[in-house]
C-alpha positions as a printed NumPy array, in Angstrom:
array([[-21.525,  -9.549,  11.949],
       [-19.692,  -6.356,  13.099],
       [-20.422,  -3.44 ,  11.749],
       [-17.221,  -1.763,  13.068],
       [-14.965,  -2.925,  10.469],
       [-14.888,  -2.328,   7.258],
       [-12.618,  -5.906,   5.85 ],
       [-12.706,  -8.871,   8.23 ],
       [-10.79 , -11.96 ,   7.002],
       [-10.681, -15.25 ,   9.175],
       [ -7.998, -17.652,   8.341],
       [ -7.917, -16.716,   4.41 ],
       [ -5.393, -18.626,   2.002],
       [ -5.046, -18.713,  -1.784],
       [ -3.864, -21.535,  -3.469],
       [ -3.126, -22.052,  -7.136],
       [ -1.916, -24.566,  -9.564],
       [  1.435, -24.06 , -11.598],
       [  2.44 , -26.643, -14.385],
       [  5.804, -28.227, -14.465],
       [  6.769, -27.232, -17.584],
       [  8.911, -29.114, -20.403],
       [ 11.363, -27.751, -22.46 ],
       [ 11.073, -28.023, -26.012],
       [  8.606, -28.758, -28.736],
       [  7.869, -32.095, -27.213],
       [  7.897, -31.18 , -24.077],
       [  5.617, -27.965, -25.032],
       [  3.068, -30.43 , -26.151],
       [  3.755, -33.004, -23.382],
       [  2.65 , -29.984, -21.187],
       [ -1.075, -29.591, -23.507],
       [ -2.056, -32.319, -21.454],
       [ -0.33 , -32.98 , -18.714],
       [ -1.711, -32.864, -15.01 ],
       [  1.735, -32.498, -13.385],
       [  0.407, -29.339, -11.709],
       [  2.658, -27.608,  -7.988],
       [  0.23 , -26.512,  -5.745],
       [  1.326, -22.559,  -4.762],
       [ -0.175, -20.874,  -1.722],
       [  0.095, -16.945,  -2.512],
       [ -2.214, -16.478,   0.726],
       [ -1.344, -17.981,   3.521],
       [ -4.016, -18.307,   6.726],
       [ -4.381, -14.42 ,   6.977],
       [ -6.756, -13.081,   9.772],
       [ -7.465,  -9.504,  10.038],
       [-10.038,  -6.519,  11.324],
       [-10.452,  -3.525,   9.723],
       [-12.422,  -0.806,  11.066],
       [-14.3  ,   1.58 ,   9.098],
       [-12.674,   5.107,   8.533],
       [ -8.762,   3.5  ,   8.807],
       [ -6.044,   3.947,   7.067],
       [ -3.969,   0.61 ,   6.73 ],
       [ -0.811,   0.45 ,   4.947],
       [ -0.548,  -3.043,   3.77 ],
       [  3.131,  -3.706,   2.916],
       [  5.606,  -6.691,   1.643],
       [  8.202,  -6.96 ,  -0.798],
       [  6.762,  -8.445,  -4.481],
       [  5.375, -11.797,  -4.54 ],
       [  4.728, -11.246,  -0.822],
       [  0.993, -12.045,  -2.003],
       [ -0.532,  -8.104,  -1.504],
       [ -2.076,  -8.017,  -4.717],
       [ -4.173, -11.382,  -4.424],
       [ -4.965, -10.371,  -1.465],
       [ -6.628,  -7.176,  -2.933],
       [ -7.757,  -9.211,  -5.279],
       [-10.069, -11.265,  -2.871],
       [-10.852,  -8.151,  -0.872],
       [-12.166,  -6.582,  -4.295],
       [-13.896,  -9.893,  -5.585],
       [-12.361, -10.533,  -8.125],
       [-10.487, -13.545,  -6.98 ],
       [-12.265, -16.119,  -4.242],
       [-10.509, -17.438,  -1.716],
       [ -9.371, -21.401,  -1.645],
       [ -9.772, -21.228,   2.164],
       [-11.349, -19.42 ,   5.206],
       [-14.056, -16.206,   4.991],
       [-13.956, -12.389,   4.275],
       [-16.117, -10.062,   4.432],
       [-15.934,  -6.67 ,   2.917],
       [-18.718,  -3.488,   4.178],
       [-20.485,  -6.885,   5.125],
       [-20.955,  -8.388,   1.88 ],
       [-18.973, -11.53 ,   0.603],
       [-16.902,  -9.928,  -2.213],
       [-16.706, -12.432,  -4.61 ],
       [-20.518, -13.607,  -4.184],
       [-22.153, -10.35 ,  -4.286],
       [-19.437,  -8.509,  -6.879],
       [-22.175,  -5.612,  -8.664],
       [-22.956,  -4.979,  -4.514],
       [-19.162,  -4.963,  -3.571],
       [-18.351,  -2.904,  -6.503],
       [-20.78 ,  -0.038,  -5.649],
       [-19.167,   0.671,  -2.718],
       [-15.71 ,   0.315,  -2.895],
       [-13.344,   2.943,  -4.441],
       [-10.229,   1.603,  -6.861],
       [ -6.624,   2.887,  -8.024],
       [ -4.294,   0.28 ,  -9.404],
       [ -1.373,   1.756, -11.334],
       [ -2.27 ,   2.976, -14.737],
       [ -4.937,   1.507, -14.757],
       [ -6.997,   4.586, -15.264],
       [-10.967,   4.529, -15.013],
       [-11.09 ,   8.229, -16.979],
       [-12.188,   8.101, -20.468],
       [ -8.763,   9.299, -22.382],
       [ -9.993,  11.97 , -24.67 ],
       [-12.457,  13.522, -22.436],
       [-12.747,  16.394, -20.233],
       [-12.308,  15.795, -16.723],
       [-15.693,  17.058, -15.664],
       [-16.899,  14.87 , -18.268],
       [-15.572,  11.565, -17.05 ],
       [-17.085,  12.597, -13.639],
       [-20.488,  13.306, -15.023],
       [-20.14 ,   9.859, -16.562],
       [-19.293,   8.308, -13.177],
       [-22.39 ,  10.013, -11.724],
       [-24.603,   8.418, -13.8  ],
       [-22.42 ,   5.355, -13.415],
       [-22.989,   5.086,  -9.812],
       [-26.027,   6.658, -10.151],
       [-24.846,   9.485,  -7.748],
       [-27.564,  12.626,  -6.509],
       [-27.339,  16.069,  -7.917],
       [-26.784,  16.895,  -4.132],
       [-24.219,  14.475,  -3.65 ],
       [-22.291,  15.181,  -6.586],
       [-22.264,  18.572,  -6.051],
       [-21.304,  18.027,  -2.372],
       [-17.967,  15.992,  -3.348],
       [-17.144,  18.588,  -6.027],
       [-17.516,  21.455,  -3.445],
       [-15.293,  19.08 ,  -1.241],
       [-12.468,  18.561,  -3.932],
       [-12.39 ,  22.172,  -4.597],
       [-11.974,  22.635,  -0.647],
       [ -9.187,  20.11 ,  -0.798],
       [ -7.32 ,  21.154,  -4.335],
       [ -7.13 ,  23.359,  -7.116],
       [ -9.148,  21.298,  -9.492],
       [-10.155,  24.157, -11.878],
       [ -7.522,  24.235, -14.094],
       [ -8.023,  19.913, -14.518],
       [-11.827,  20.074, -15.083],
       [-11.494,  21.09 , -18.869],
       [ -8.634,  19.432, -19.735],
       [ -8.518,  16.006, -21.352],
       [ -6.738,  12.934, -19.471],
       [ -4.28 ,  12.694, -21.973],
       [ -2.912,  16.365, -21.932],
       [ -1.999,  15.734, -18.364],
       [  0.978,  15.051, -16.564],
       [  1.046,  11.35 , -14.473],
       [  0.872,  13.751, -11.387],
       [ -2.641,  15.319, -12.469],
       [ -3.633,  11.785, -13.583],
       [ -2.999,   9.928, -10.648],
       [ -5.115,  12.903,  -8.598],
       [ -7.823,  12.661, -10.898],
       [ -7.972,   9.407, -10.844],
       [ -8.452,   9.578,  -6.702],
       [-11.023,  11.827,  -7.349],
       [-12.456,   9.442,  -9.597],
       [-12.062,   6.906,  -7.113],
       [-13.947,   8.643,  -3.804],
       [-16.336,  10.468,  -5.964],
       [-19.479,   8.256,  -5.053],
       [-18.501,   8.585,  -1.721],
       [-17.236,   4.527,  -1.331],
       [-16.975,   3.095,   2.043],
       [-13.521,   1.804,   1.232],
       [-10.892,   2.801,  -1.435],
       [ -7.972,   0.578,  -2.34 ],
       [ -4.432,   2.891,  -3.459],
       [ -2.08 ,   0.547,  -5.276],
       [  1.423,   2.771,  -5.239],
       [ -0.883,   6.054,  -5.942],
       [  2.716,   8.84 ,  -5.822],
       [  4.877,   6.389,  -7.51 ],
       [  7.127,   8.012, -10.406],
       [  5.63 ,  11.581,  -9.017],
       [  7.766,  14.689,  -8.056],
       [  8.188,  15.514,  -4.326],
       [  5.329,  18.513,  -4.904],
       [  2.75 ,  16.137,  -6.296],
       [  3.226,  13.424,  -3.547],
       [  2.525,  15.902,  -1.174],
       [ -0.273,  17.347,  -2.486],
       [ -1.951,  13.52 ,  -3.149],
       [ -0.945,  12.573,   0.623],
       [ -2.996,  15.533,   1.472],
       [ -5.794,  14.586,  -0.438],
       [ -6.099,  11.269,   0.799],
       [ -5.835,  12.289,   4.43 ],
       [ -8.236,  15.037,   3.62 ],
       [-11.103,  12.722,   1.992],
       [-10.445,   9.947,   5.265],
       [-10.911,  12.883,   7.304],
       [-14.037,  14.304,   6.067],
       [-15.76 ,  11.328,   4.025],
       [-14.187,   8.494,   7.204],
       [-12.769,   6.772,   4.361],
       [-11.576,   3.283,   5.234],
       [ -7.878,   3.291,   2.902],
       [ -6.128,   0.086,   2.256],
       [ -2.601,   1.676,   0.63 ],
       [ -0.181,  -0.564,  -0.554],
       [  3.172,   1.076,  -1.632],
       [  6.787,   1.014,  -1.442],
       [  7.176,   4.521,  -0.735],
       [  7.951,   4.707,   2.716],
       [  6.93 ,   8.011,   2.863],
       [  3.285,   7.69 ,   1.791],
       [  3.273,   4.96 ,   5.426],
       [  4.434,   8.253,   7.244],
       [  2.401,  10.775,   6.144],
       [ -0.965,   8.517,   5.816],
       [ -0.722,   5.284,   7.774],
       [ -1.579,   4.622,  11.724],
       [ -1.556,   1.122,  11.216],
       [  0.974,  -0.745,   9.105],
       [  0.074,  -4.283,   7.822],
       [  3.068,  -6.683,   6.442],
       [  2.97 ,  -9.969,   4.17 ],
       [  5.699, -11.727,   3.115],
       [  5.74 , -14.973,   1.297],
       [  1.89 , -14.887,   1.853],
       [  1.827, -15.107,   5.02 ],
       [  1.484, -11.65 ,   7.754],
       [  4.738, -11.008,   9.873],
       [  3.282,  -7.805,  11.334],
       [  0.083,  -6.175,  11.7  ],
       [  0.134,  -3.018,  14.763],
       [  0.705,   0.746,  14.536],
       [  3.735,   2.208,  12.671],
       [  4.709,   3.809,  16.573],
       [  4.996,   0.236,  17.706],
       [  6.976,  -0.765,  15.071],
       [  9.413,   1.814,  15.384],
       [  9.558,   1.34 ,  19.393],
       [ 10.345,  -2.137,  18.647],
       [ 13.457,  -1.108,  16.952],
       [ 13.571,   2.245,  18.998],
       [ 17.788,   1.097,  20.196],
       [ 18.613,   0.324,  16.942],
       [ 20.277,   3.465,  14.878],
       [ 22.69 ,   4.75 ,  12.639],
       [ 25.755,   5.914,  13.896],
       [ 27.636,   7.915,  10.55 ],
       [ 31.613,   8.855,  10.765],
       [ 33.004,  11.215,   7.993],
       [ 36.841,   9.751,   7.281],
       [ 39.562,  13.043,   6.62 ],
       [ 39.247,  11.574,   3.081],
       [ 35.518,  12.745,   2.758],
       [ 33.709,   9.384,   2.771],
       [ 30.7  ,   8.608,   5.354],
       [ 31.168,   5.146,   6.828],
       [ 27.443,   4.081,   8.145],
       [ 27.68 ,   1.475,  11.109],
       [ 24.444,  -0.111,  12.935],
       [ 24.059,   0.194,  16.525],
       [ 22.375,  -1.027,  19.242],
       [ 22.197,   1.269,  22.043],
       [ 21.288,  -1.899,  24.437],
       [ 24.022,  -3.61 ,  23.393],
       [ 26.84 ,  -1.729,  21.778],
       [ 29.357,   0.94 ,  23.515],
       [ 28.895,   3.639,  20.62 ],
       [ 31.434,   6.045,  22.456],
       [ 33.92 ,   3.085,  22.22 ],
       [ 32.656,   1.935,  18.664],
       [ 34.158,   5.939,  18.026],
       [ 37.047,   5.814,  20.186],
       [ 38.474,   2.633,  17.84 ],
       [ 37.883,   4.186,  14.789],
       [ 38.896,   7.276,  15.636],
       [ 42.896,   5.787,  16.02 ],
       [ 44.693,   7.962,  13.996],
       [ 42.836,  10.85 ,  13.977],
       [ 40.957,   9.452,  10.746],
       [ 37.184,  10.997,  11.761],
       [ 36.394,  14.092,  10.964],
       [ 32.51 ,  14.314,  11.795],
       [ 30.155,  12.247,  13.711],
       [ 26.225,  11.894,  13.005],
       [ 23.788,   9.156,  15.297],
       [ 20.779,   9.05 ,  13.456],
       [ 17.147,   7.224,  14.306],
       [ 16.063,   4.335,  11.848],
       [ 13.905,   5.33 ,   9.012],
       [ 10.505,   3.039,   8.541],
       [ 11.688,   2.602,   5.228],
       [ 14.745,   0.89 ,   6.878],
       [ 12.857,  -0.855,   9.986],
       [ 10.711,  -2.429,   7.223],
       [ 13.712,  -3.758,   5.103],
       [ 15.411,  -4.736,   8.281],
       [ 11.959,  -7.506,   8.934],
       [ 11.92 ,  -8.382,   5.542],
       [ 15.926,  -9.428,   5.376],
       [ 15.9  , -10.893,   8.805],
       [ 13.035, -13.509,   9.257],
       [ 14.283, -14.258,  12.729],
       [ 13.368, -11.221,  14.924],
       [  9.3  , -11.709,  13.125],
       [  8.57 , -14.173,  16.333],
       [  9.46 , -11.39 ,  18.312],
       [  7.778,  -9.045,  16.715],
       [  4.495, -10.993,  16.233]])
């Protein structure tokens, strides 16, 4: 076993059984006992390494298979097929010892008591997780390095906004210091001020706690401001798994070239600087003296990563 990584899966797959279903009353209790069962594979031969203190974004589009794939990382699903290991413990075989160590944020899914204090839910947690007086106090110095908790501590989870919810609840999450914490979508529905001020929490807590993250979101801007390494699954099986510089090299000649018409409209074209003449692409549209302005902008990752999920051809080349 090696202790560098936090996650190592070898050759995992998930498989479960759907039932053909009948319509109607007859066919509802035709289906009561029927063993006409598809086999679905949500997890498809994944292999990966994870070493401790990383942040991994772990992308797809929904029903890519990301969220069993938590699920097995977390325990609470086991695999139909190959072996993981998470902080070196099998998750689903040792779930009390996998749970004590692991950190978790899925949605609303909240693990603060509603009607209390924040400072009570934490003091609740302590004796949870059965946390030190020294450590508690040491994370609770460290939150109060990282963000203005004060004004939260006294205040009951449901007099908050989603913003201060979702920021206690990553507090929650790191407070007994866990060797890994999974994010699911942790600045969705949140203003631009809150995002930032979560990103920089997370990075924050990796930084000083070496926090392994696995972040799954469709925010492309949580992958920019957190991620070094970007992870993507789609149809359960992984298309791309390197660092988010890579993936933007590999579509470094690819960008936007923008031309403002005279009646005020932007007309977006993609171009390939390897391939495409962009001062001719101009020249031809410019007949007529119908453009106005001209902007040549670099891809997004947002876009990069929609660009591999709509064109399962150039994956080969990636992987």
């Amino acid at each position: 076993m090696n202790n560098e990584y936090a996650i190592t899966m070898k050759n995992v797959s998930k498989e479960f059984k759907v039932l053909n279903r009948h319509e109607g009353l007859r066919g509802s209790i035709h289906d009561l006992f029927s063993r006409d069962y598809n086999i679905v594979k949500a997890v498809n031969d994944i292999s990966i390494e994870i070493p401790k203190g990383q942040i991994v974004g772990y992308l797809g589009p929904n029903g890519a298979g990301k969220s069993t794939t938590i699920k097995m990382m977390t325990g609470v699903l086991e695999p139909s097929g190959g072996e993981i290991t998470v902080n070196g413990t099998v998750p689903y075989k040792n779930r009390t010892k996998n749970a004590e160590n692991i950190g978790v944020v899925f949605g609303q899914r909240s693990q603060l008591w509603w009607a209390l204090p924040l400072i009570e839910s934490f003091k609740l947690l302590k004796d949870i997780y059965m946390i030190s007086d020294k450590e508690y106090n040491e994370m609770m110095d460290l939150y109060k390095s990282l963000v203005d908790i004060e004004p939260l501590l006294h205040k009951t989870v449901r007099q908050m906004s989603l913003g201060q919810r979702t920021l206690s609840d990553i507090l929650a999450a790191f407070l007994h210091n866990p060797e890994i914490v999974f994010l699911d979508e942790p600045t969705i529905g949140l203003d631009v001020s809150m995002k930032n001020k979560i990103r920089e929490l997370i990075l924050g807590l990796n930084k000083k706690k070496k926090t392994t993250v696995i972040l799954t979101t469709h925010d492309m801007g949580d992958v920019d401001a957190l991620c070094e390494r970007i992870v993507i699954i789609d149809k359960g099986t992984m298309i791309y798994d390197d660092t988010s510089e890579n993936l933007k090299s590999f579509f470094g000649a690819k960008r936007n070239l923008k031309l403002k018409t005279i009646n005020g409209e932007w007309e977006e074209i993609s171009v390939d600087d390897n391939k495409d003449d962009i001062m001719q692409i101009i020249t031809d549209k410019n007949k007529n003296g119908k453009i106005t302005d001209i902007k040549l902008e670099e891809l997004s990752t947002e876009e990069i990563i929609r660009h591999i999920y709509e064109h399962s051809n150039t994956l080969e080349k990636i992987g």
